[in-house]
PDB file of N, H, CA, C and O in Angstrom:
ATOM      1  N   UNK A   1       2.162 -16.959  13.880  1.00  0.00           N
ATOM      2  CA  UNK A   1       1.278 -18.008  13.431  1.00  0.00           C
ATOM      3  C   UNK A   1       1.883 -19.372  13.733  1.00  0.00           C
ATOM      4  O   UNK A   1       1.111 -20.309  13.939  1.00  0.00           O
ATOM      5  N   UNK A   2       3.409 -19.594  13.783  1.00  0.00           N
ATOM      6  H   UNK A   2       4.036 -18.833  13.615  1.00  0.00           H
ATOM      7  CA  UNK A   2       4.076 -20.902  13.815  1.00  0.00           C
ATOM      8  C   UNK A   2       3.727 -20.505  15.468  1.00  0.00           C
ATOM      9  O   UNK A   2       3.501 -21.659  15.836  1.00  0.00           O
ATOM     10  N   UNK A   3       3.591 -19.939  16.316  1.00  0.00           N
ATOM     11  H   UNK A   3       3.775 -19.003  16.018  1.00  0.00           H
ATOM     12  CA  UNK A   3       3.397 -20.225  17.881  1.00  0.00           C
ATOM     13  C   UNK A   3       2.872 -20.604  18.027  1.00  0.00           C
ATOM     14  O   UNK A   3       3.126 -21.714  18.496  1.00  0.00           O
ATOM     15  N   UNK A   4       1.270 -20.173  17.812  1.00  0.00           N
ATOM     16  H   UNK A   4       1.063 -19.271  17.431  1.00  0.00           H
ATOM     17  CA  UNK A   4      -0.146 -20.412  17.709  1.00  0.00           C
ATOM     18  C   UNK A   4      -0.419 -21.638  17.449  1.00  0.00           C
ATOM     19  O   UNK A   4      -1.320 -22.281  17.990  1.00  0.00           O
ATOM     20  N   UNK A   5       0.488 -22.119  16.440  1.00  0.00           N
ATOM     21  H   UNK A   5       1.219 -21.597  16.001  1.00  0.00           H
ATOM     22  CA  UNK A   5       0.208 -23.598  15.887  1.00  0.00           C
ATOM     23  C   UNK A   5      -0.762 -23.389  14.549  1.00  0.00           C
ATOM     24  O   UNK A   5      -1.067 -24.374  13.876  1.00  0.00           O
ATOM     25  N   UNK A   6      -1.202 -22.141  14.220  1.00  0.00           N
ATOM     26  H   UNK A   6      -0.954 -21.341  14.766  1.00  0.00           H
ATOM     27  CA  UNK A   6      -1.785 -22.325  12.972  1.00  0.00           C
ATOM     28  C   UNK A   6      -0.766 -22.286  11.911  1.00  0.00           C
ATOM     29  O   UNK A   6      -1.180 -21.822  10.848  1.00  0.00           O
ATOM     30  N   UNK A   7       0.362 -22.627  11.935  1.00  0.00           N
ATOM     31  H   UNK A   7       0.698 -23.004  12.798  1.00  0.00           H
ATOM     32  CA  UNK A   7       1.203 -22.633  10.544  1.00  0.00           C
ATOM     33  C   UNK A   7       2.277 -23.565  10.450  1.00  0.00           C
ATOM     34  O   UNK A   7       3.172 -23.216  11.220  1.00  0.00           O
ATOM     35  N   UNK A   8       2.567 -24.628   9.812  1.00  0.00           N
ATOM     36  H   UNK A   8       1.840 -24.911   9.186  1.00  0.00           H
ATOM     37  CA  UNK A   8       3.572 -24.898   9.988  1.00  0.00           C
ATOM     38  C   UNK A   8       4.993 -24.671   9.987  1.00  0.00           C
ATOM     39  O   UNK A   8       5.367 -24.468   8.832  1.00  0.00           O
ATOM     40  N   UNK A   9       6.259 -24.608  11.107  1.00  0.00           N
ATOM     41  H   UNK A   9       5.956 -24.772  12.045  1.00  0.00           H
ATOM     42  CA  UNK A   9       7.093 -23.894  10.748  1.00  0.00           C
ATOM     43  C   UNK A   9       8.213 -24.020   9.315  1.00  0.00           C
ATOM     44  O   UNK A   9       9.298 -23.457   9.174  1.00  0.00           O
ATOM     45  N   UNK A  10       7.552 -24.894   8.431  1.00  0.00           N
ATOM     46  H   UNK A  10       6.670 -25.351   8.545  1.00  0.00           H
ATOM     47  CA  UNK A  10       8.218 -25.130   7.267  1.00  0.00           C
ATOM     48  C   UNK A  10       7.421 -24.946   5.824  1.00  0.00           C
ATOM     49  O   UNK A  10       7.790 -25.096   4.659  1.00  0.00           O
ATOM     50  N   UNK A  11       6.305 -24.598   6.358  1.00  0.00           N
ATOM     51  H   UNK A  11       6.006 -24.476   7.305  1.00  0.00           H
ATOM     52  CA  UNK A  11       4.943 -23.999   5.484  1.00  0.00           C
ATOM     53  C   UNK A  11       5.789 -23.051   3.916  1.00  0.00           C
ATOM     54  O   UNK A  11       6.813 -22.464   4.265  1.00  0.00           O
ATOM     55  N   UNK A  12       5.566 -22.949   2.923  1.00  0.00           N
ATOM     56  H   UNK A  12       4.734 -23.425   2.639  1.00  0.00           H
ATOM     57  CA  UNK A  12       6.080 -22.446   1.886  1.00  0.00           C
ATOM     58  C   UNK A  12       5.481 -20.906   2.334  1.00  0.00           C
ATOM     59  O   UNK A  12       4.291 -21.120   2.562  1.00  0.00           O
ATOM     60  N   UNK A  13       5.690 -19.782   2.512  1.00  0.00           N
ATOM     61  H   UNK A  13       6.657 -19.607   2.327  1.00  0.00           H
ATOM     62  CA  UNK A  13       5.199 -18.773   2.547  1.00  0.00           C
ATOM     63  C   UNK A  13       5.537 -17.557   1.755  1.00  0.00           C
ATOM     64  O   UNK A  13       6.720 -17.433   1.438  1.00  0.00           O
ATOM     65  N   UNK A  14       4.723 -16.677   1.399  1.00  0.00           N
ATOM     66  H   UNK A  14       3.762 -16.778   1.657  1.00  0.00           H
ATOM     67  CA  UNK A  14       5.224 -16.084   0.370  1.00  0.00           C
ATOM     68  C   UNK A  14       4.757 -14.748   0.462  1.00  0.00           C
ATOM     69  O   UNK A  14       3.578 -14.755   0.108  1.00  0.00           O
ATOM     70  N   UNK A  15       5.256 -13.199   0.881  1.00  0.00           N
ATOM     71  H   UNK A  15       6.213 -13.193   1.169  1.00  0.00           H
ATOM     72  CA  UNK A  15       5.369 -12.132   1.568  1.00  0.00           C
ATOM     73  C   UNK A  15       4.803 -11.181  -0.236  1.00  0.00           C
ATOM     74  O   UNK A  15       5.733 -11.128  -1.041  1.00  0.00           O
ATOM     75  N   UNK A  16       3.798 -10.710  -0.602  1.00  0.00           N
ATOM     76  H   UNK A  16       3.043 -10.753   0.052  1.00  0.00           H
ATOM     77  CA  UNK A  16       3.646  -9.634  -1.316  1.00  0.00           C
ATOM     78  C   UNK A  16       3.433  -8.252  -0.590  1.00  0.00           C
ATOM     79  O   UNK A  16       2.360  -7.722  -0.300  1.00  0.00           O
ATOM     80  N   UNK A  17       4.329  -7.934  -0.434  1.00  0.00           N
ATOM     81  H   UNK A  17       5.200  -8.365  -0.670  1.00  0.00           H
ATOM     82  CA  UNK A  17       4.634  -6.375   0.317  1.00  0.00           C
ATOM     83  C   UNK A  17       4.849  -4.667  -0.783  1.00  0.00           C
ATOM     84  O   UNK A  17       5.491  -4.343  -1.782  1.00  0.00           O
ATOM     85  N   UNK A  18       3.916  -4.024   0.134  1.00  0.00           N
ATOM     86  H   UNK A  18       3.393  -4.288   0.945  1.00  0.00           H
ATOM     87  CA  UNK A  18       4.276  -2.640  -0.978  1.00  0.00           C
ATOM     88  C   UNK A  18       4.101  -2.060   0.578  1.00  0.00           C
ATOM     89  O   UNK A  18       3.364  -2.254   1.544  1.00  0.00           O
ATOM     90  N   UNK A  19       5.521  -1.021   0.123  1.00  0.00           N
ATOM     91  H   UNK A  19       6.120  -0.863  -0.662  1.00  0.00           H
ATOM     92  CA  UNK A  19       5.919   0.038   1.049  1.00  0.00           C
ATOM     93  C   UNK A  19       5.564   1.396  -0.059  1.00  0.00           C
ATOM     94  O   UNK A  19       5.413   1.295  -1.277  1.00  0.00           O
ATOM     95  N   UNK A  20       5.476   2.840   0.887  1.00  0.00           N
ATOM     96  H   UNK A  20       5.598   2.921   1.876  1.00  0.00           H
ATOM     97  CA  UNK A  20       6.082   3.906   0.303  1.00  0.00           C
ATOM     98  C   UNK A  20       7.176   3.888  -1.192  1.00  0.00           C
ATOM     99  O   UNK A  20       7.666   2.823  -1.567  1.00  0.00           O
ATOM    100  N   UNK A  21       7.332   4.653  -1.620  1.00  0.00           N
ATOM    101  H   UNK A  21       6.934   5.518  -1.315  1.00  0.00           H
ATOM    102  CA  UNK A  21       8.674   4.851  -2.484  1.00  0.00           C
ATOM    103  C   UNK A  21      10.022   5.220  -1.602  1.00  0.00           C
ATOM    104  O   UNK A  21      11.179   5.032  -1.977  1.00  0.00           O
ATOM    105  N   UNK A  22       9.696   5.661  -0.626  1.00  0.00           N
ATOM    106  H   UNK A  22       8.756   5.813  -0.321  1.00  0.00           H
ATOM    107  CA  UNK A  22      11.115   5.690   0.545  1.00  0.00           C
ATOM    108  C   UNK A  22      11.680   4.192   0.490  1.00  0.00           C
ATOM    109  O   UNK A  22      12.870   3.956   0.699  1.00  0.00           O
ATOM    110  N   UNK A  23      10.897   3.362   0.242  1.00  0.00           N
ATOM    111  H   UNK A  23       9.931   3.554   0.072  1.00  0.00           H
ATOM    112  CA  UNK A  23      11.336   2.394   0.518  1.00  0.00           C
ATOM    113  C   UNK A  23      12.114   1.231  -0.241  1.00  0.00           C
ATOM    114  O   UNK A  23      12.263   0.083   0.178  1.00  0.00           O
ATOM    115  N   UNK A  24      12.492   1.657  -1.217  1.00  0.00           N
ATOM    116  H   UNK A  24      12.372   2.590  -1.557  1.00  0.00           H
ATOM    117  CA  UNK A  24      12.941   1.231  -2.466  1.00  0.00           C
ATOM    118  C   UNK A  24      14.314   1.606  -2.380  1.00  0.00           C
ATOM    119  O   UNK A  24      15.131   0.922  -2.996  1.00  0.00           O
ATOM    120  N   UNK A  25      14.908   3.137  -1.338  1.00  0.00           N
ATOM    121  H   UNK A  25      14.244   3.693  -0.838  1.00  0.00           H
ATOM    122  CA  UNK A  25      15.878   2.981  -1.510  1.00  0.00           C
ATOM    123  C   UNK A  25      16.314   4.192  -2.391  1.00  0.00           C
ATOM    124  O   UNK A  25      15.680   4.269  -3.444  1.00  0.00           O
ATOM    125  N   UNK A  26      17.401   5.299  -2.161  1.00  0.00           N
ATOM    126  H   UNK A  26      17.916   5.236  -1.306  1.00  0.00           H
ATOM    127  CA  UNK A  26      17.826   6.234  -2.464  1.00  0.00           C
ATOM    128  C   UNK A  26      17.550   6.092  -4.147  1.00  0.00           C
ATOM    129  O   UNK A  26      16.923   7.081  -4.527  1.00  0.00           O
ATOM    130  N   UNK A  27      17.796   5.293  -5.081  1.00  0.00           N
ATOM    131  H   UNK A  27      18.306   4.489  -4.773  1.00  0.00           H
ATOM    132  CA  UNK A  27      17.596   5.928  -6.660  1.00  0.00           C
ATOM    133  C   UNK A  27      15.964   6.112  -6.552  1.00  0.00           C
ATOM    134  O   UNK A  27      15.443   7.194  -6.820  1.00  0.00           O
ATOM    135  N   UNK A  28      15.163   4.907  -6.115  1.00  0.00           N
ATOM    136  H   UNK A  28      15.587   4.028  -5.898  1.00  0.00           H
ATOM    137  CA  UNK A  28      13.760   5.216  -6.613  1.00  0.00           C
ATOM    138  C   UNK A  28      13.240   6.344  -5.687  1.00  0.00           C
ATOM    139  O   UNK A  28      12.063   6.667  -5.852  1.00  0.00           O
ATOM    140  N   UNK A  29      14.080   7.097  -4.573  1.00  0.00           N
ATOM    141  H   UNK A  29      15.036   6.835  -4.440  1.00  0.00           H
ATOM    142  CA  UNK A  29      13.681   8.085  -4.043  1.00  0.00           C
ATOM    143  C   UNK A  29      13.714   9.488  -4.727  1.00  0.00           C
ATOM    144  O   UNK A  29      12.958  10.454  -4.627  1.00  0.00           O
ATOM    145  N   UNK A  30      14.890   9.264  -5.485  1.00  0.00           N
ATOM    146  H   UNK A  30      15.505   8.479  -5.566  1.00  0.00           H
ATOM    147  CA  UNK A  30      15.249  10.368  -6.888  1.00  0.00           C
ATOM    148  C   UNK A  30      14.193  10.215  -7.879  1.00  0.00           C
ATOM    149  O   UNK A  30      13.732  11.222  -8.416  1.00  0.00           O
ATOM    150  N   UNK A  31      13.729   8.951  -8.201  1.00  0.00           N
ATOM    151  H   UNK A  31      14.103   8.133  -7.765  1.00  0.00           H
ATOM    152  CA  UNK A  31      13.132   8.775  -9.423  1.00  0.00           C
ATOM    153  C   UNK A  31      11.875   9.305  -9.512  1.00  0.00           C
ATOM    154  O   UNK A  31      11.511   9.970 -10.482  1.00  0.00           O
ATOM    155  N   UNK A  32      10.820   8.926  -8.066  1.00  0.00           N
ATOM    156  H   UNK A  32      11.116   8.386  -7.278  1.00  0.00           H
ATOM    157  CA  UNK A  32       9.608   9.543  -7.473  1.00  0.00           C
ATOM    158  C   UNK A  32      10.048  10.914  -7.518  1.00  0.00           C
ATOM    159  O   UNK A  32       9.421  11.461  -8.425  1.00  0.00           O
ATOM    160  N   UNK A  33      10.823  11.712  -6.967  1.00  0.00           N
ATOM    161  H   UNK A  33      11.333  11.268  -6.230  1.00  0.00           H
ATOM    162  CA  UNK A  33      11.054  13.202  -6.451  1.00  0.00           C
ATOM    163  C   UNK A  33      11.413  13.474  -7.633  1.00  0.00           C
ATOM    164  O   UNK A  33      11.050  14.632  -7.840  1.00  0.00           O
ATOM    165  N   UNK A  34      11.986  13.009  -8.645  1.00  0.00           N
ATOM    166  H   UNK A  34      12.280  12.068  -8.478  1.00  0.00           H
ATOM    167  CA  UNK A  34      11.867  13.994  -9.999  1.00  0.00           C
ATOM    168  C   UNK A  34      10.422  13.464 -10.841  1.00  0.00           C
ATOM    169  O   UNK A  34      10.112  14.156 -11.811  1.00  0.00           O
ATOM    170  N   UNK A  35       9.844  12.689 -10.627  1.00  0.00           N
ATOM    171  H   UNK A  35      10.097  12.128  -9.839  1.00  0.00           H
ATOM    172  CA  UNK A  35       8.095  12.313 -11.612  1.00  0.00           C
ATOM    173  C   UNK A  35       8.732  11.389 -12.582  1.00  0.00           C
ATOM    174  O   UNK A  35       8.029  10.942 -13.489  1.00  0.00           O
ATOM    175  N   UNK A  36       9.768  11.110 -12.514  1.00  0.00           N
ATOM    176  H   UNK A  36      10.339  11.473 -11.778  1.00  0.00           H
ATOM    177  CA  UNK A  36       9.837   9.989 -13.587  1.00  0.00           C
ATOM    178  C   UNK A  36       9.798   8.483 -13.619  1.00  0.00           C
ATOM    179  O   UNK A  36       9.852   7.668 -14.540  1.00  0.00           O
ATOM    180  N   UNK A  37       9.670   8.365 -12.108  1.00  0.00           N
ATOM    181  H   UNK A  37       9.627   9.027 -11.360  1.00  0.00           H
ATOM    182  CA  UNK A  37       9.401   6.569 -11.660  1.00  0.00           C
ATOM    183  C   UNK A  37       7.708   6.607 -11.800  1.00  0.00           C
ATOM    184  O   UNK A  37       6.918   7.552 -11.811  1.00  0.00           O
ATOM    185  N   UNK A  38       7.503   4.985 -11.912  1.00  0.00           N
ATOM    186  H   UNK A  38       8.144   4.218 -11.903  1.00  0.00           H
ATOM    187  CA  UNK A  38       6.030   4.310 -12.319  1.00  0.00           C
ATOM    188  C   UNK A  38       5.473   4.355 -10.947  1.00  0.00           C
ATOM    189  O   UNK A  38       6.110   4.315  -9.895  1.00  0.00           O
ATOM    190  N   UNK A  39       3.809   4.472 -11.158  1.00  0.00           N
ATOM    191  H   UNK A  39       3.291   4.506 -12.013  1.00  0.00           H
ATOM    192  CA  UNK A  39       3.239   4.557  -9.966  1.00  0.00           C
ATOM    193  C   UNK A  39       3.082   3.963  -8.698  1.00  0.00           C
ATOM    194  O   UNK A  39       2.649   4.376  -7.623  1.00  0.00           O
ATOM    195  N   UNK A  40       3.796   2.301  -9.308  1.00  0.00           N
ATOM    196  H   UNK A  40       4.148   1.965 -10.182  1.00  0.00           H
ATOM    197  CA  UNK A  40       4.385   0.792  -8.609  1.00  0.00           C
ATOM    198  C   UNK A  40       5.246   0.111  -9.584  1.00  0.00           C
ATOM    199  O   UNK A  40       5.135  -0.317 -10.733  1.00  0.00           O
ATOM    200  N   UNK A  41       5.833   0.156  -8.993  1.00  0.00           N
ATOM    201  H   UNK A  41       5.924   0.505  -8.060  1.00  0.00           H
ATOM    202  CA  UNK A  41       6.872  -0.724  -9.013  1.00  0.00           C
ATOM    203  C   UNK A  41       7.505  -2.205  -8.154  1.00  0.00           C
ATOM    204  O   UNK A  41       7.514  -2.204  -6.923  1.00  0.00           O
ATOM    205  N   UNK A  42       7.939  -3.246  -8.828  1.00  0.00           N
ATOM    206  H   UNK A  42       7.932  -3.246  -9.827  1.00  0.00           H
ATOM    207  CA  UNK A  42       8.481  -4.160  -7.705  1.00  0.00           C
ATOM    208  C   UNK A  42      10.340  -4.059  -7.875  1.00  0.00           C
ATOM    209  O   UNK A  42      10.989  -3.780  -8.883  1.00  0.00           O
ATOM    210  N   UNK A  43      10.654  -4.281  -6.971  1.00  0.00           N
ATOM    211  H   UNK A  43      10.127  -4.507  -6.152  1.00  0.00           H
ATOM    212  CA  UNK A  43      12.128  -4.389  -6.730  1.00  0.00           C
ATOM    213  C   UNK A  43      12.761  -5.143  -5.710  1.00  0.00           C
ATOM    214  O   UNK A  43      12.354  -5.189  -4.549  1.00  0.00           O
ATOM    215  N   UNK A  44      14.117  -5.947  -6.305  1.00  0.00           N
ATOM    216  H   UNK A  44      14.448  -5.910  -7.248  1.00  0.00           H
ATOM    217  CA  UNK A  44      14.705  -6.571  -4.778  1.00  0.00           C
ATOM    218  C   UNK A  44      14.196  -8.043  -5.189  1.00  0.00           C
ATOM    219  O   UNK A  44      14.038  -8.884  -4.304  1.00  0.00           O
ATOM    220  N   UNK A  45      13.919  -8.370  -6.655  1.00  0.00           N
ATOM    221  H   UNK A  45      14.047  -7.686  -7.373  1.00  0.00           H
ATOM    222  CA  UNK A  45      13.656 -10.037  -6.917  1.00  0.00           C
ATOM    223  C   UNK A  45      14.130 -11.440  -6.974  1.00  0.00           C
ATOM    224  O   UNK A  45      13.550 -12.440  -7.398  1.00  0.00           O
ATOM    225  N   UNK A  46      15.403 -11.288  -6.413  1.00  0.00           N
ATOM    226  H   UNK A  46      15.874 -10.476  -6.069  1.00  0.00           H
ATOM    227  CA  UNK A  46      16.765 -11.643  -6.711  1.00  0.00           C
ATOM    228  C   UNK A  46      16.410 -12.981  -5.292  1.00  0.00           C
ATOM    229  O   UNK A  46      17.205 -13.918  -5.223  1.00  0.00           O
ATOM    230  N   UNK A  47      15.678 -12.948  -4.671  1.00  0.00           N
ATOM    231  H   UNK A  47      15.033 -12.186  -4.727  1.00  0.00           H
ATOM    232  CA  UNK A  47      15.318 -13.826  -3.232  1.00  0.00           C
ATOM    233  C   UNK A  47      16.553 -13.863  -2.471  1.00  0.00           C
ATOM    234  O   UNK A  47      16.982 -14.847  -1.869  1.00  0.00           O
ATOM    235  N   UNK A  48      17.209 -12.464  -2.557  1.00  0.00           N
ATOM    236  H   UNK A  48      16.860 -11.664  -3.046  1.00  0.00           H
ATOM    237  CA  UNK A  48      18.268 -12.031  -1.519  1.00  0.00           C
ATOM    238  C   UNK A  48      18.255 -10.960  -0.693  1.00  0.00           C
ATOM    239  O   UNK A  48      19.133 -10.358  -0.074  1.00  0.00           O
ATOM    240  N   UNK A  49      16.645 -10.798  -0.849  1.00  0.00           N
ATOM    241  H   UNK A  49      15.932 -11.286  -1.351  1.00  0.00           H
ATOM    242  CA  UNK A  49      16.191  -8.970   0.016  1.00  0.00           C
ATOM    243  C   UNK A  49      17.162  -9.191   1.599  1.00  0.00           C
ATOM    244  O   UNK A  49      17.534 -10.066   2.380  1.00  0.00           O
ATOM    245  N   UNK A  50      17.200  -8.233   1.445  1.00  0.00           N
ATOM    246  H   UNK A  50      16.898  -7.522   0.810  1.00  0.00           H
ATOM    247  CA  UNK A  50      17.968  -7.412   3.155  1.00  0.00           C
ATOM    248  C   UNK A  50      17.343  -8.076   4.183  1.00  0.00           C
ATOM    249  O   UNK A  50      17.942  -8.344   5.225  1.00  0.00           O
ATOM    250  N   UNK A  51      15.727  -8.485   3.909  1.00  0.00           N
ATOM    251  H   UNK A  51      15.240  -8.267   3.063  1.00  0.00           H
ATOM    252  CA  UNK A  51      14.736  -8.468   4.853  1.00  0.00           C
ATOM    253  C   UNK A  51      14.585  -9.827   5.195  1.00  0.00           C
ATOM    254  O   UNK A  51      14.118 -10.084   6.305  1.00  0.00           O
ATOM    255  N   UNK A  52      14.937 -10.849   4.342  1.00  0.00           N
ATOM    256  H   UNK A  52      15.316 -10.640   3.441  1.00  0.00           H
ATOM    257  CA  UNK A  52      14.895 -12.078   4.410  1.00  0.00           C
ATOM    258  C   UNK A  52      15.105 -12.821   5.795  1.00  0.00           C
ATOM    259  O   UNK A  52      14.237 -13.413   6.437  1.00  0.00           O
ATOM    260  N   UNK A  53      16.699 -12.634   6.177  1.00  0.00           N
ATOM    261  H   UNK A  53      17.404 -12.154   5.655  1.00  0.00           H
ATOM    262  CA  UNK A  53      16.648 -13.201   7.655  1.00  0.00           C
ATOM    263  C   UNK A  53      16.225 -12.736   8.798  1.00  0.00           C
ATOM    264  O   UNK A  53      16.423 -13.301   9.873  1.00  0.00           O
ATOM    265  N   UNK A  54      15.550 -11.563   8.631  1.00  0.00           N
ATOM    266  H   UNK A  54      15.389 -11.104   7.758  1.00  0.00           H
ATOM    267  CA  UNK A  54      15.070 -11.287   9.959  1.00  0.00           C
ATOM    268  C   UNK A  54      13.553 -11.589   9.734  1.00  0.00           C
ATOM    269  O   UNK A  54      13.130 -12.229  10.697  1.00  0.00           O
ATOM    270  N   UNK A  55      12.295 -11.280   8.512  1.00  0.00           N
ATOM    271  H   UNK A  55      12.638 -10.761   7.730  1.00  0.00           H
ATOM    272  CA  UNK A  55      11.317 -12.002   8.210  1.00  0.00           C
ATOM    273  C   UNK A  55      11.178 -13.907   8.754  1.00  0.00           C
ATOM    274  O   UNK A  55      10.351 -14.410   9.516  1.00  0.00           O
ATOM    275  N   UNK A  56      12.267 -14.531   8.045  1.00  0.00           N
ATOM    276  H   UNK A  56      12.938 -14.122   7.427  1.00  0.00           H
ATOM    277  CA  UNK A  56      12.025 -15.779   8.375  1.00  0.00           C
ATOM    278  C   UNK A  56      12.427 -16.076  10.248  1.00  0.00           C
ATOM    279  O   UNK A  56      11.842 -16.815  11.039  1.00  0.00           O
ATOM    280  N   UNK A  57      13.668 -15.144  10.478  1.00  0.00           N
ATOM    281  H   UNK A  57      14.144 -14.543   9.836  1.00  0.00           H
ATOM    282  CA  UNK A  57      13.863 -15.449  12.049  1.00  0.00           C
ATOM    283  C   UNK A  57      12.483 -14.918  12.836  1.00  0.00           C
ATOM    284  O   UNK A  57      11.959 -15.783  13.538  1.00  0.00           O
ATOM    285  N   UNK A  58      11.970 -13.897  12.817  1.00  0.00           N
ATOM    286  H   UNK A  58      12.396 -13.195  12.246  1.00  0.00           H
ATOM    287  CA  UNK A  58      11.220 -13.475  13.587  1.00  0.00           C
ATOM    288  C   UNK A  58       9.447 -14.664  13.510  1.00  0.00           C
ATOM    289  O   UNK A  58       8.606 -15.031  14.332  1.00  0.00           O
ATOM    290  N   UNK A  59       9.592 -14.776  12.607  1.00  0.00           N
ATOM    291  H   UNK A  59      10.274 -14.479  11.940  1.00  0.00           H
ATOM    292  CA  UNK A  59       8.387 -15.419  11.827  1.00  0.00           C
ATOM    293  C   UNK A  59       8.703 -16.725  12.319  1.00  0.00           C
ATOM    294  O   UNK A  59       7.695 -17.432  12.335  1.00  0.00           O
ATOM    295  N   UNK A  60      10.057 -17.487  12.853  1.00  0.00           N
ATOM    296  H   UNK A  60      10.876 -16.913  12.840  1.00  0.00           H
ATOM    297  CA  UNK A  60      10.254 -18.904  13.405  1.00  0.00           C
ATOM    298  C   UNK A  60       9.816 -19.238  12.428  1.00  0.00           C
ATOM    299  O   UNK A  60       8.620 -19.513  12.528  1.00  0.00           O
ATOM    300  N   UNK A  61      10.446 -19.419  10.957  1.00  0.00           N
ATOM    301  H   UNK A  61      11.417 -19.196  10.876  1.00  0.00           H
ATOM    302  CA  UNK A  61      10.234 -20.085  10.105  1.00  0.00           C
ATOM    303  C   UNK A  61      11.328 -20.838   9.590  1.00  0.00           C
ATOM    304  O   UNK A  61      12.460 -20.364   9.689  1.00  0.00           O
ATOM    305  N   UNK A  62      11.125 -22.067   8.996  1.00  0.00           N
ATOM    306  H   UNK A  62      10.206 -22.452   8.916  1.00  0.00           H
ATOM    307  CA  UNK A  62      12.841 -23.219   9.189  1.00  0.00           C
ATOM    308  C   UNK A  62      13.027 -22.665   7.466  1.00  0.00           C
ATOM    309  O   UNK A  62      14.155 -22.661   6.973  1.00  0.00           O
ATOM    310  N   UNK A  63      12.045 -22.302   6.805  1.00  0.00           N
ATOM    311  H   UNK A  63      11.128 -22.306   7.205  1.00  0.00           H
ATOM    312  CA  UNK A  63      12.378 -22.037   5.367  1.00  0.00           C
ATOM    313  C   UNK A  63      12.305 -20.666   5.068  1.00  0.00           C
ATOM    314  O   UNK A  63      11.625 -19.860   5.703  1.00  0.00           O
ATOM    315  N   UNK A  64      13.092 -20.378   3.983  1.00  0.00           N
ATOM    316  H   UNK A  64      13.644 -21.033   3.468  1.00  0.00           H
ATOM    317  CA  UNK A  64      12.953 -18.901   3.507  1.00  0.00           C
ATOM    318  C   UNK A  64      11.701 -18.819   2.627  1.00  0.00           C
ATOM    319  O   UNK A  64      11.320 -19.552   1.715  1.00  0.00           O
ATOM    320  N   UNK A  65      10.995 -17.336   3.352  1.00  0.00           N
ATOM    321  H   UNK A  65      11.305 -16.741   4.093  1.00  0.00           H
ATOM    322  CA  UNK A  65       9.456 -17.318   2.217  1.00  0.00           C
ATOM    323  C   UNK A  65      10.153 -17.003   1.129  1.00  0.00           C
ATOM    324  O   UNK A  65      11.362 -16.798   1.026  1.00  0.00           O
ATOM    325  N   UNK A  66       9.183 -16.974   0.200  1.00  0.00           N
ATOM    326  H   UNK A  66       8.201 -17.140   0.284  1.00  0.00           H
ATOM    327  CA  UNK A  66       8.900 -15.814  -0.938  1.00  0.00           C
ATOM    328  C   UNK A  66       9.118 -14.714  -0.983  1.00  0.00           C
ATOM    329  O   UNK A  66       8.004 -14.203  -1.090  1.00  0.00           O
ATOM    330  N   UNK A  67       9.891 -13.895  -0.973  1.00  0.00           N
ATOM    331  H   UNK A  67      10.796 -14.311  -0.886  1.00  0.00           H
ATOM    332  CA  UNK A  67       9.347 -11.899  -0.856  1.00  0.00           C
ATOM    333  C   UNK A  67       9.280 -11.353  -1.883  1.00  0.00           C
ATOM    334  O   UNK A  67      10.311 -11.596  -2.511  1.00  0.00           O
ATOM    335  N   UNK A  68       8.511 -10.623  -2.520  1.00  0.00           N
ATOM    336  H   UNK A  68       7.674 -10.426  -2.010  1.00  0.00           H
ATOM    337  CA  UNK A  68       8.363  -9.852  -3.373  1.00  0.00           C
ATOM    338  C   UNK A  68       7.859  -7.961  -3.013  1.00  0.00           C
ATOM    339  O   UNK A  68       6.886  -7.226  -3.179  1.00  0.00           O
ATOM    340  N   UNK A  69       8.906  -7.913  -2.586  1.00  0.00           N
ATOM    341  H   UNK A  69       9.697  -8.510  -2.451  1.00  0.00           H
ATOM    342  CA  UNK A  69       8.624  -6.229  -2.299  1.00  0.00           C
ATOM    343  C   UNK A  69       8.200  -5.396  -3.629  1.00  0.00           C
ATOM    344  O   UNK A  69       8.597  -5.652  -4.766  1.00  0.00           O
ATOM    345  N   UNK A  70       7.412  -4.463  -3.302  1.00  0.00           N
ATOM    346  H   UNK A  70       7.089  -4.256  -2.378  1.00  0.00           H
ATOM    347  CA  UNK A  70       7.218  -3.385  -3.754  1.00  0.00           C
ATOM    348  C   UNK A  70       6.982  -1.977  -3.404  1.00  0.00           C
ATOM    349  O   UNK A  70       6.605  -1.508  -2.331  1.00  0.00           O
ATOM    350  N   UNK A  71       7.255  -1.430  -4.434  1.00  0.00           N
ATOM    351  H   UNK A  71       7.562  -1.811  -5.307  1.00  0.00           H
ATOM    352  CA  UNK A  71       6.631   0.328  -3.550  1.00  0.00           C
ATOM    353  C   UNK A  71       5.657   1.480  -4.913  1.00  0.00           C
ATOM    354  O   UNK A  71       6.027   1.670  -6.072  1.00  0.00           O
ATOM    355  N   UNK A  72       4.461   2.025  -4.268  1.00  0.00           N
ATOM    356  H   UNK A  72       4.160   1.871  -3.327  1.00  0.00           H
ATOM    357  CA  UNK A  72       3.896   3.071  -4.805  1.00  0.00           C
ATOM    358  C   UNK A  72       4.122   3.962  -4.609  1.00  0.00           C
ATOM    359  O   UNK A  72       5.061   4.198  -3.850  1.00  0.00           O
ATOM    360  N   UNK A  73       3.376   4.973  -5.191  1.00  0.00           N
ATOM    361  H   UNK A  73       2.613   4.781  -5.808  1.00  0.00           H
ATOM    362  CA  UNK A  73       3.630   6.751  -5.080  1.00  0.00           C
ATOM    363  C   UNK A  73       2.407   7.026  -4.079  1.00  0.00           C
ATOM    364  O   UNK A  73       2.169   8.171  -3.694  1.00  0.00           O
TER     365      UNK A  73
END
C-alpha cells in the first residue's frame, strides 16, 4: 500500500490477526490438544511480537504498527 501510494509510510497501522492455535506456539498447542484452552484467545501483547520487524520491513513502514495476534480452535 506504501508503493502504491495509498498509505503513508508513517501511517499509524494496526494488524488484528487470528491464526490457527498452531500458532500461538507449543503451550497453547498443549492447551487446544488437551480441550482446556478458550475458543480465542489473544497472545504476544507486549508490542514485542517476533513478527514485528519483518511486518513493518516488508510493509516499508518507517513506524512500528500495532499487532495484536490471536488464535482460535
Amino acid at each position: 500500500m506504501v508503493e502504491a501510494g495509498l498509505l503513508p509510510a508513517d501511517y499509524p497501522v494496526t494488524i488484528n490477526a487470528v491464526s490457527g492455535y498452531s500458532g500461538g506456539g507449543r503451550s497453547m498447542i498443549e492447551a487446544h490438544e488437551a480441550g482446556t484452552a478458550s475458543a480465542f484467545e489473544l497472545y504476544g501483547l507486549g508490542f514485542e511480537h517476533k513478527h514485528l520487524p519483518e511486518l513493518q520491513q516488508h510493509a516499508k513502514l518507517t513506524r512500528r504498527p500495532i499487532f495484536v495476534p490471536s488464535v482460535g480452535s
